[in-house]
N, CA, C and O atoms as a Tinker XYZ file with bonds, in Angstrom:
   348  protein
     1  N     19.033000  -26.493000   14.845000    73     2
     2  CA    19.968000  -25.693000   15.619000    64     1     3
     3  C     20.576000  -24.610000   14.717000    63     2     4     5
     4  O     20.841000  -25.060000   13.603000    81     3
     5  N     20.998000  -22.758000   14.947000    73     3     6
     6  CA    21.124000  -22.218000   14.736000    64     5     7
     7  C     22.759000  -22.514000   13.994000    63     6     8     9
     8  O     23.067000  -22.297000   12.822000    81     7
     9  N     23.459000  -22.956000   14.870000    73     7    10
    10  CA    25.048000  -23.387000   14.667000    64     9    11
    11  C     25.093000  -23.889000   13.190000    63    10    12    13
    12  O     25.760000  -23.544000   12.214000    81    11
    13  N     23.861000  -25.103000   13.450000    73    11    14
    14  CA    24.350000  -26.564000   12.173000    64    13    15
    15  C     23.722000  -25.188000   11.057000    63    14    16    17
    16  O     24.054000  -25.074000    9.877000    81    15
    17  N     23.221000  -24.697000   11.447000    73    15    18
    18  CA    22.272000  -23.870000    9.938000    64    17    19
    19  C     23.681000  -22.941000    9.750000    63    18    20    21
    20  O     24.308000  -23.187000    8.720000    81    19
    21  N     24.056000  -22.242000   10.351000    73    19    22
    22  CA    25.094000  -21.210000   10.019000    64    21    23
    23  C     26.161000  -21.821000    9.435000    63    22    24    25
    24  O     26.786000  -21.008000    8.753000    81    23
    25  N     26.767000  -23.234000    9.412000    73    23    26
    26  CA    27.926000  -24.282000    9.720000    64    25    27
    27  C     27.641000  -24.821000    7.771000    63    26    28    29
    28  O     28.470000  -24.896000    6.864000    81    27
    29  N     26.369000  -25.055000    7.768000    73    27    30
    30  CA    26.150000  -25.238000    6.643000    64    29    31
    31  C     25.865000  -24.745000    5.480000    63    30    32    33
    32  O     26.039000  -25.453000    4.488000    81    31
    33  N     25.338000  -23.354000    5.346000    73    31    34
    34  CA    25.720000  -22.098000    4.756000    64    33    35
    35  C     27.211000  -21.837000    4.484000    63    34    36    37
    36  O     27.601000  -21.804000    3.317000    81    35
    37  N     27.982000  -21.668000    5.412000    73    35    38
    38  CA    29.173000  -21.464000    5.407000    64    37    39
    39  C     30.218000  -22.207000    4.338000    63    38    40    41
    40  O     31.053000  -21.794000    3.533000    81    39
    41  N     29.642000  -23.779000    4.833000    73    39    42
    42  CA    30.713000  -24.650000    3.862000    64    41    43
    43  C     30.057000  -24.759000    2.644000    63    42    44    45
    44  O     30.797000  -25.334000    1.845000    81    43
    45  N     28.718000  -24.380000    2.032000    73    43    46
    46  CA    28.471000  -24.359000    0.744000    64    45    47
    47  C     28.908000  -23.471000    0.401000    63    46    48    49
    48  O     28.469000  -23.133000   -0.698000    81    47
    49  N     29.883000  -22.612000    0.952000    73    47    50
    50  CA    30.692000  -21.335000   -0.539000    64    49    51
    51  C     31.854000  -21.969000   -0.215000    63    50    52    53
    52  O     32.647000  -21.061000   -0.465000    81    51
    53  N     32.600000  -22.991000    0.210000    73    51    54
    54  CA    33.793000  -23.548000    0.135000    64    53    55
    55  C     33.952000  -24.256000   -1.518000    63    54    56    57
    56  O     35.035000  -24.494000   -2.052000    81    55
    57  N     32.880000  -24.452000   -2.003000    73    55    58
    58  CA    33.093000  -25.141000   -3.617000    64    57    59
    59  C     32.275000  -23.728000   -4.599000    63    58    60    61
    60  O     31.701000  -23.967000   -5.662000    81    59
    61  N     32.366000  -22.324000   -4.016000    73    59    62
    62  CA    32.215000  -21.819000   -4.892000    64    61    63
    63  C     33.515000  -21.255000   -5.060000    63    62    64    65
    64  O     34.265000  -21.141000   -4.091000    81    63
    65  N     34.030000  -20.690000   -6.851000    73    63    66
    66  CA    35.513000  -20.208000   -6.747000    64    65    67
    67  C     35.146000  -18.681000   -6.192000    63    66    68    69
    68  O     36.132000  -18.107000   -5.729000    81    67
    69  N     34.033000  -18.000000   -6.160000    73    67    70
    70  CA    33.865000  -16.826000   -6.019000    64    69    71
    71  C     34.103000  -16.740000   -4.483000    63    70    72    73
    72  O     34.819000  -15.760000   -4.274000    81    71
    73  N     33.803000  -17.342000   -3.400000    73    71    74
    74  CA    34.136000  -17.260000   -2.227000    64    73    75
    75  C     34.960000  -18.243000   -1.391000    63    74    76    77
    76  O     34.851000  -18.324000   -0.168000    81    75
    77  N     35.700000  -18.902000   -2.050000    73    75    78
    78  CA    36.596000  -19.836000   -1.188000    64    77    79
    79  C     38.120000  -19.000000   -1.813000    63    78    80    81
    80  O     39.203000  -19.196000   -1.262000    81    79
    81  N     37.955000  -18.004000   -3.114000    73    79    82
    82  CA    39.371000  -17.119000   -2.813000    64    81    83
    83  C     39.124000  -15.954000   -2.142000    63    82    84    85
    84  O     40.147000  -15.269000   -2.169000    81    83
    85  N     38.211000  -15.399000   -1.535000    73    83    86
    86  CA    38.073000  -14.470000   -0.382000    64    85    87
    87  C     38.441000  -14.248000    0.798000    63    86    88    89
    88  O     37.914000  -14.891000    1.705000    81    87
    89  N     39.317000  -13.399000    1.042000    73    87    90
    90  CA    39.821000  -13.120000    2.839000    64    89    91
    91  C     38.547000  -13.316000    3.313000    63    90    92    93
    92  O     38.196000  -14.438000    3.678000    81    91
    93  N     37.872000  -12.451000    3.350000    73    91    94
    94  CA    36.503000  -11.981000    4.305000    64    93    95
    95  C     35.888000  -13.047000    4.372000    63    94    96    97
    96  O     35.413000  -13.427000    5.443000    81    95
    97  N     35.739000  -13.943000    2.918000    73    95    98
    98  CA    34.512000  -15.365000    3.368000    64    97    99
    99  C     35.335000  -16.250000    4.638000    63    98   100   101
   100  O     34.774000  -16.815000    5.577000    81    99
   101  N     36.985000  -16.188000    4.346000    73    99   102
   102  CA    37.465000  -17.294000    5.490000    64   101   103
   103  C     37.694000  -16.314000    6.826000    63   102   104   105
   104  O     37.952000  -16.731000    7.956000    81   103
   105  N     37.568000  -15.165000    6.504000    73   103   106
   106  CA    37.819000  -14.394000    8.147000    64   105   107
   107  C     35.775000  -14.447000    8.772000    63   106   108   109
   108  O     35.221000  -14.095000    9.813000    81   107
   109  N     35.569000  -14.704000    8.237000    73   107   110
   110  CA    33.986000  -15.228000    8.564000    64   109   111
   111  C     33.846000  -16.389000    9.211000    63   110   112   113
   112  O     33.373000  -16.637000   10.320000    81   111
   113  N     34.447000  -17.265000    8.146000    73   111   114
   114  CA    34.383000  -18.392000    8.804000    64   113   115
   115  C     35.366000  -18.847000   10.279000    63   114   116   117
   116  O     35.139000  -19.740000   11.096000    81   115
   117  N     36.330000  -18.004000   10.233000    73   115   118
   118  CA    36.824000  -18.164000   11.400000    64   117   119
   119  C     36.109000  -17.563000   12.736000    63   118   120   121
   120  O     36.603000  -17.969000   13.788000    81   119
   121  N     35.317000  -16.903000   12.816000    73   119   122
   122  CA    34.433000  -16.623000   13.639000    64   121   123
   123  C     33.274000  -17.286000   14.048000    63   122   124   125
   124  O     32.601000  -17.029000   15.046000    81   123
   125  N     33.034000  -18.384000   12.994000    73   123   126
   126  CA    31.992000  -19.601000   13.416000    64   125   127
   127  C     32.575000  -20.312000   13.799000    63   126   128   129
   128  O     31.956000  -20.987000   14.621000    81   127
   129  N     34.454000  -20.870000   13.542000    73   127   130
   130  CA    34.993000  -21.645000   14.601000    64   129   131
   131  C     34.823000  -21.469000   15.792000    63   130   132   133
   132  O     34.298000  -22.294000   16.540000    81   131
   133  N     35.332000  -20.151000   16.183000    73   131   134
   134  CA    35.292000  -19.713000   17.318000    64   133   135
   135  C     34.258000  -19.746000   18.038000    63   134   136   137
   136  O     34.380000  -20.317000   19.122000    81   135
   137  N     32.944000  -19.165000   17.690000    73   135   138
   138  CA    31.754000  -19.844000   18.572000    64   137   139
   139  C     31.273000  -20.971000   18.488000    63   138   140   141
   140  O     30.147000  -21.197000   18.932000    81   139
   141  N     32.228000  -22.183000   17.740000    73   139   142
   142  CA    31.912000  -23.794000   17.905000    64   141   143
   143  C     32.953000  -23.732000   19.047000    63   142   144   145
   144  O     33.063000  -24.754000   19.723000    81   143
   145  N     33.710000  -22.701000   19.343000    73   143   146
   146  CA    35.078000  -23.644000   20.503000    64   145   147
   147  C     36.487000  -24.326000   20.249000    63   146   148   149
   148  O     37.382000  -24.760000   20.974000    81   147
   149  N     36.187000  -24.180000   18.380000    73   147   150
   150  CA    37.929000  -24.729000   17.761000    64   149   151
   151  C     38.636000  -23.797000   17.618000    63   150   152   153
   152  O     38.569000  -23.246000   16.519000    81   151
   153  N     39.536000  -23.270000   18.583000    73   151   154
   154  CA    40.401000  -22.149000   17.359000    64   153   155
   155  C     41.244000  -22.850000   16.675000    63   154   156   157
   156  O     41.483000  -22.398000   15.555000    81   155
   157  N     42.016000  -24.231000   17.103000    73   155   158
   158  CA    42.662000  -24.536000   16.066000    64   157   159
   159  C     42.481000  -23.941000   14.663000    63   158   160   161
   160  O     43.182000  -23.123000   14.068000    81   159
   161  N     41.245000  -24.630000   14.256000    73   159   162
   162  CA    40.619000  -24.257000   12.909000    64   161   163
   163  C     40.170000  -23.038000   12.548000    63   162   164   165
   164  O     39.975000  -22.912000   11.340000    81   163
   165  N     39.911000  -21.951000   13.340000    73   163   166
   166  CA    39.544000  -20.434000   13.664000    64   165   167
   167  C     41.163000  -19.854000   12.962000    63   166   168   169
   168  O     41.438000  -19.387000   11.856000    81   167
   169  N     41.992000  -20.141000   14.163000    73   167   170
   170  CA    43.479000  -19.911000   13.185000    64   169   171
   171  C     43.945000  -20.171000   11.724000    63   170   172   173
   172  O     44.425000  -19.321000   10.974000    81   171
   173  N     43.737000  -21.427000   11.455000    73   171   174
   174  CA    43.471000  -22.030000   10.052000    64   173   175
   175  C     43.295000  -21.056000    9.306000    63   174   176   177
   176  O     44.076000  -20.545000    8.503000    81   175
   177  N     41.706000  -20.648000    9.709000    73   175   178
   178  CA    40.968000  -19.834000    8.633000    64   177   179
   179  C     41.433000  -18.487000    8.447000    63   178   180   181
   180  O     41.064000  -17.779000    7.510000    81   179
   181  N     42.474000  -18.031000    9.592000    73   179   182
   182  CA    42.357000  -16.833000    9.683000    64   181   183
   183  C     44.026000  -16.517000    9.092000    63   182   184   185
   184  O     44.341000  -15.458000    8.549000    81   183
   185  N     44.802000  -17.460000    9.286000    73   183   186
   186  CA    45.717000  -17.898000    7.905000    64   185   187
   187  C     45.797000  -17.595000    7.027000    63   186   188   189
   188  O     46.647000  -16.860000    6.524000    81   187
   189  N     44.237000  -18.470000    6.258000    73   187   190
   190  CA    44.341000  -17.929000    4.936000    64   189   191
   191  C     43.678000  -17.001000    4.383000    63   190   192   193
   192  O     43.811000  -16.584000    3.232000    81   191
   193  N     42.757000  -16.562000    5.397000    73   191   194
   194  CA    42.789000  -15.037000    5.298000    64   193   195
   195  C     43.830000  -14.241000    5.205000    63   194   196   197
   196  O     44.031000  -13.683000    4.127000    81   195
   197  N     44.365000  -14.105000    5.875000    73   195   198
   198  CA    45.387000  -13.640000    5.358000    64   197   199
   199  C     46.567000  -13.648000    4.270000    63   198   200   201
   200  O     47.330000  -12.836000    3.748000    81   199
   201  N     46.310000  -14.914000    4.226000    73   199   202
   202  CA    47.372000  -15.057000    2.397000    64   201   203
   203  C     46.155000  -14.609000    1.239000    63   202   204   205
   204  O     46.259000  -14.408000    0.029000    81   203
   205  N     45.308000  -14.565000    1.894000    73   203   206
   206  CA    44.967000  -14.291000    0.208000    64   205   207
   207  C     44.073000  -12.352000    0.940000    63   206   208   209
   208  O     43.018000  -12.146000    0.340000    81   207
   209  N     44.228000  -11.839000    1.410000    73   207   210
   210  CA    43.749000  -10.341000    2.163000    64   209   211
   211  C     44.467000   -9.674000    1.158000    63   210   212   213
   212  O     45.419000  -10.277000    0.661000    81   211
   213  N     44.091000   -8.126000    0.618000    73   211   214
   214  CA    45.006000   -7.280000   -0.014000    64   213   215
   215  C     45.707000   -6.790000    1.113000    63   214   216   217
   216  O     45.227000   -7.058000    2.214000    81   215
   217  N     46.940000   -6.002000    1.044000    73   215   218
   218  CA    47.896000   -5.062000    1.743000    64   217   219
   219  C     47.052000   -4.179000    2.865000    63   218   220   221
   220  O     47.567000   -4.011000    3.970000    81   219
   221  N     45.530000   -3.523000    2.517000    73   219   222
   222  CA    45.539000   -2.404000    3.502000    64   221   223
   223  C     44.396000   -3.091000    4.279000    63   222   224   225
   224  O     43.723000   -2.492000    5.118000    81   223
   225  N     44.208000   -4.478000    3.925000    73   223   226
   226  CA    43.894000   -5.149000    5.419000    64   225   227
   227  C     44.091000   -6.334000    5.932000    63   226   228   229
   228  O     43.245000   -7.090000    6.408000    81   227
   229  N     45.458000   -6.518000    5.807000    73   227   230
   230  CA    46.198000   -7.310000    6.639000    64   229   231
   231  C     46.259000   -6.861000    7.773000    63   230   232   233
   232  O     46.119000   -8.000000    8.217000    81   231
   233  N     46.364000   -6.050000    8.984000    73   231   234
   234  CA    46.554000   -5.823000   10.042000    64   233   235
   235  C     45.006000   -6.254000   10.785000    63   234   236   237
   236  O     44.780000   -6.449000   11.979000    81   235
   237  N     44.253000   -6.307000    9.851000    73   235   238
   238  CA    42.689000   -7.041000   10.893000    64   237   239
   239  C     42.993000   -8.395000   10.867000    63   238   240   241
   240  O     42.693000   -8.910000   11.943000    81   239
   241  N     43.656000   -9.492000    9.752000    73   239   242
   242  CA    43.679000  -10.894000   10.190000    64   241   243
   243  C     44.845000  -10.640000   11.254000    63   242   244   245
   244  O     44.826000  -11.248000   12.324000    81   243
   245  N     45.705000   -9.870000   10.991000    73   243   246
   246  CA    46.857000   -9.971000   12.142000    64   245   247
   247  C     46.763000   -9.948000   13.487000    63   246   248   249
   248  O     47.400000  -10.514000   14.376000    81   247
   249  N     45.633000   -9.007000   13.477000    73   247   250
   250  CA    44.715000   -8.677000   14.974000    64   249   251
   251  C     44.118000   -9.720000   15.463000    63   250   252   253
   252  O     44.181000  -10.128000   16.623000    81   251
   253  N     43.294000  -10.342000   14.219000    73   251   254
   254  CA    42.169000  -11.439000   14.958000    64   253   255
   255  C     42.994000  -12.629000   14.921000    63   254   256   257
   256  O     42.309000  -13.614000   15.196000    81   255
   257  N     44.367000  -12.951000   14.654000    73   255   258
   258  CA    45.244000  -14.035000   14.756000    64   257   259
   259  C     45.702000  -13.710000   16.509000    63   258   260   261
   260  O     45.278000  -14.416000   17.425000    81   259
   261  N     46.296000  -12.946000   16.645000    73   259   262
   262  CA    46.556000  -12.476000   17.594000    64   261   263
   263  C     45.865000  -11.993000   18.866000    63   262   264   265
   264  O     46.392000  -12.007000   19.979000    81   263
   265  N     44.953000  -11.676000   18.663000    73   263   266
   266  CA    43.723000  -11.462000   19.864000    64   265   267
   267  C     43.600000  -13.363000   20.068000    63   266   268   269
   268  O     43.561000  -13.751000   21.235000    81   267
   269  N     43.555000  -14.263000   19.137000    73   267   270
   270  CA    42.638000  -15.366000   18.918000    64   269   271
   271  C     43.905000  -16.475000   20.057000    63   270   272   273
   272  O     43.444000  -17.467000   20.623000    81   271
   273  N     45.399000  -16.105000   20.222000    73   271   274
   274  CA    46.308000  -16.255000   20.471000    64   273   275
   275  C     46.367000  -16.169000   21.717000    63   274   276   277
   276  O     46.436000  -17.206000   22.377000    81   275
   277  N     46.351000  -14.663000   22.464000    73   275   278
   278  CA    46.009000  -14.081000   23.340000    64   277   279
   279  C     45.363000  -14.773000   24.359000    63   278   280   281
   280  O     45.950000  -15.200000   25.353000    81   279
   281  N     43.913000  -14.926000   24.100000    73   279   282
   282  CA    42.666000  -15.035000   24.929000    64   281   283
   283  C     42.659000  -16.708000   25.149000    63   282   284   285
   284  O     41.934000  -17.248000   25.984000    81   283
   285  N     43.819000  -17.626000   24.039000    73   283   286
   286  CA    43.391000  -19.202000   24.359000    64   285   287
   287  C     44.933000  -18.831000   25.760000    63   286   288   289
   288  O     45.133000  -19.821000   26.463000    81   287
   289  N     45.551000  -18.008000   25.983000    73   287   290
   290  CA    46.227000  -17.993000   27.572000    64   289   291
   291  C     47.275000  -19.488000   27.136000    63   290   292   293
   292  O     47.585000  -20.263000   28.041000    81   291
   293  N     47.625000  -19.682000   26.044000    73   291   294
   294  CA    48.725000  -20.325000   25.761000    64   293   295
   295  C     49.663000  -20.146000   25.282000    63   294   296   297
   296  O     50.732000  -20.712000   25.510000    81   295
   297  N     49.375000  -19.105000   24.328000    73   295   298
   298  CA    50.297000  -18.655000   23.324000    64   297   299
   299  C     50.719000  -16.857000   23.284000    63   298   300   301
   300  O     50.677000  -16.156000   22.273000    81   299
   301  N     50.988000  -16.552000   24.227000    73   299   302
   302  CA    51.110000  -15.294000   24.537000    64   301   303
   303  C     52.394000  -14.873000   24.137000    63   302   304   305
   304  O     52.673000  -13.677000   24.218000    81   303
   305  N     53.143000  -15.617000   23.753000    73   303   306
   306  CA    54.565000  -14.847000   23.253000    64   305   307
   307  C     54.218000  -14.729000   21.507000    63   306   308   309
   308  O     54.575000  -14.049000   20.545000    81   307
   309  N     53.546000  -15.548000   21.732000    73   307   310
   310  CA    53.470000  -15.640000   19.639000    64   309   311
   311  C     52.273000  -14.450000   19.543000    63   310   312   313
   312  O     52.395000  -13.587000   18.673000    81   311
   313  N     51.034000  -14.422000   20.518000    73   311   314
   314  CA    50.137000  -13.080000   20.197000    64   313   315
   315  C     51.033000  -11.623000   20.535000    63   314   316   317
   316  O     50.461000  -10.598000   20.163000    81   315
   317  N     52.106000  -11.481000   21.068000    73   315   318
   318  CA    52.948000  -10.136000   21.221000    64   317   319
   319  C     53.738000  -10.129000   19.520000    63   318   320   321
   320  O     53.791000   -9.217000   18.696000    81   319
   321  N     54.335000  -11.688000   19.457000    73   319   322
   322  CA    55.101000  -11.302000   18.355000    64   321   323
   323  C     54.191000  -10.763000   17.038000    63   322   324   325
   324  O     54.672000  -10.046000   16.161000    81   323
   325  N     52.881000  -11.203000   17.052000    73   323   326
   326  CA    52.124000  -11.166000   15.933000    64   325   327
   327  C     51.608000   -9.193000   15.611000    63   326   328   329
   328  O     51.481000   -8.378000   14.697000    81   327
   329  N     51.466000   -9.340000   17.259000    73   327   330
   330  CA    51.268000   -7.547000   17.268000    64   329   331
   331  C     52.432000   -6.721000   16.745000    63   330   332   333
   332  O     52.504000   -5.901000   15.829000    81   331
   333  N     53.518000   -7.296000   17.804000    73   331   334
   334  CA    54.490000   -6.538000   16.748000    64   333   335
   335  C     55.185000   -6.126000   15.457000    63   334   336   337
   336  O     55.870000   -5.153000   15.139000    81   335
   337  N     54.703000   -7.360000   14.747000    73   335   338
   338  CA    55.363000   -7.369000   13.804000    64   337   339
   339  C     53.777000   -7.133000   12.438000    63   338   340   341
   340  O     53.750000   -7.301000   11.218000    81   339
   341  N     53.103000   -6.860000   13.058000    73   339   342
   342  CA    51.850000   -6.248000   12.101000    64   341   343
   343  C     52.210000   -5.297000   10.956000    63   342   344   345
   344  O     53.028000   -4.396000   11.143000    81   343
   345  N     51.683000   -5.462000    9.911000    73   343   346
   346  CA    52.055000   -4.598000    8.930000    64   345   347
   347  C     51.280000   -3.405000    9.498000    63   346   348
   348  O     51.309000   -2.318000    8.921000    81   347
Protein backbone atom coordinates (compact mmCIF):
# COMPACT_ATOMS: atom_id res chain seq x y z
CA UNK A 1 0.00 0.00 0.00
CA UNK A 2 1.07 3.44 -1.09
CA UNK A 3 0.15 5.04 2.56
CA UNK A 4 2.28 2.24 4.65
CA UNK A 5 5.25 3.06 1.99
CA UNK A 6 4.93 6.91 2.40
CA UNK A 7 4.20 6.35 6.49
CA UNK A 8 7.43 4.59 6.53
CA UNK A 9 9.77 6.80 4.73
CA UNK A 10 8.49 9.47 6.73
CA UNK A 11 9.23 8.05 10.24
CA UNK A 12 12.76 6.95 9.18
CA UNK A 13 13.93 10.74 9.26
CA UNK A 14 12.32 10.98 12.77
CA UNK A 15 15.89 9.44 14.18
CA UNK A 16 17.76 11.48 11.77
CA UNK A 17 19.06 14.89 13.67
CA UNK A 18 19.16 16.42 10.16
CA UNK A 19 15.38 16.13 9.69
CA UNK A 20 13.50 15.67 12.86
CA UNK A 21 14.85 19.59 13.62
CA UNK A 22 13.13 20.72 10.40
CA UNK A 23 9.82 22.76 10.05
CA UNK A 24 9.26 21.48 6.52
CA UNK A 25 10.14 17.63 7.39
CA UNK A 26 7.19 17.96 10.25
CA UNK A 27 4.93 20.33 8.04
CA UNK A 28 5.24 17.23 5.62
CA UNK A 29 4.50 15.04 7.83
CA UNK A 30 1.49 16.68 8.85
CA UNK A 31 0.04 16.27 5.55
CA UNK A 32 0.38 12.42 5.66
CA UNK A 33 -1.68 12.72 8.86
CA UNK A 34 -4.11 14.31 7.20
CA UNK A 35 -4.59 11.91 4.35
CA UNK A 36 -4.51 8.99 7.10
CA UNK A 37 -7.67 11.03 8.70
CA UNK A 38 -5.77 12.11 12.17
CA UNK A 39 -5.57 15.68 12.50
CA UNK A 40 -5.12 15.33 15.98
CA UNK A 41 -1.59 14.35 15.08
CA UNK A 42 -1.58 16.58 11.71
CA UNK A 43 -1.88 19.51 14.42
CA UNK A 44 0.87 17.98 16.52
CA UNK A 45 3.07 18.12 13.65
CA UNK A 46 2.16 21.28 12.54
CA UNK A 47 3.02 22.66 16.14
CA UNK A 48 6.18 21.87 15.88
CA UNK A 49 6.55 23.09 12.84
CA UNK A 50 6.12 25.82 13.87
CA UNK A 51 8.37 26.09 16.97
CA UNK A 52 11.11 25.23 15.25
CA UNK A 53 10.00 27.43 11.40
CA UNK A 54 12.25 30.66 10.97
CA UNK A 55 10.23 34.15 11.29
CA UNK A 56 9.39 34.63 7.44
CA UNK A 57 7.51 31.41 7.46
CA UNK A 58 5.55 31.17 10.21
CA UNK A 59 2.38 32.43 8.70
CA UNK A 60 2.22 29.00 6.38
CA UNK A 61 2.18 26.68 9.69
CA UNK A 62 -0.27 29.35 10.99
CA UNK A 63 -2.38 28.89 7.88
CA UNK A 64 -2.19 25.14 7.72
CA UNK A 65 -3.00 25.11 11.67
CA UNK A 66 -5.81 27.05 10.96
CA UNK A 67 -7.27 25.95 7.67
CA UNK A 68 -6.65 22.28 9.53
CA UNK A 69 -9.05 23.88 12.42
CA UNK A 70 -11.47 25.26 10.13
CA UNK A 71 -12.43 22.35 7.85
CA UNK A 72 -12.59 19.62 11.13
CA UNK A 73 -16.14 22.25 11.67
CA UNK A 74 -15.23 22.10 15.43
CA UNK A 75 -12.98 24.47 16.16
CA UNK A 76 -13.88 27.54 14.37
CA UNK A 77 -13.32 30.13 16.97
CA UNK A 78 -9.69 28.94 17.55
CA UNK A 79 -9.18 28.77 13.35
CA UNK A 80 -10.38 32.80 13.34
CA UNK A 81 -8.22 33.37 16.37
CA UNK A 82 -5.22 31.66 14.69
CA UNK A 83 -5.85 33.85 11.46
CA UNK A 84 -5.90 36.70 13.35
CA UNK A 85 -3.34 36.72 15.25
CA UNK A 86 -0.80 35.40 12.37
CA UNK A 87 2.45 36.91 12.29
Amino acid sequence: DDKVLIGSFLATGLNSPVYNTSWLYFHTISLYWRLMGNASQALNCLFQSYLLSPSNVKDLTYLSMALLLYNSQLNINEAIYLLYESP
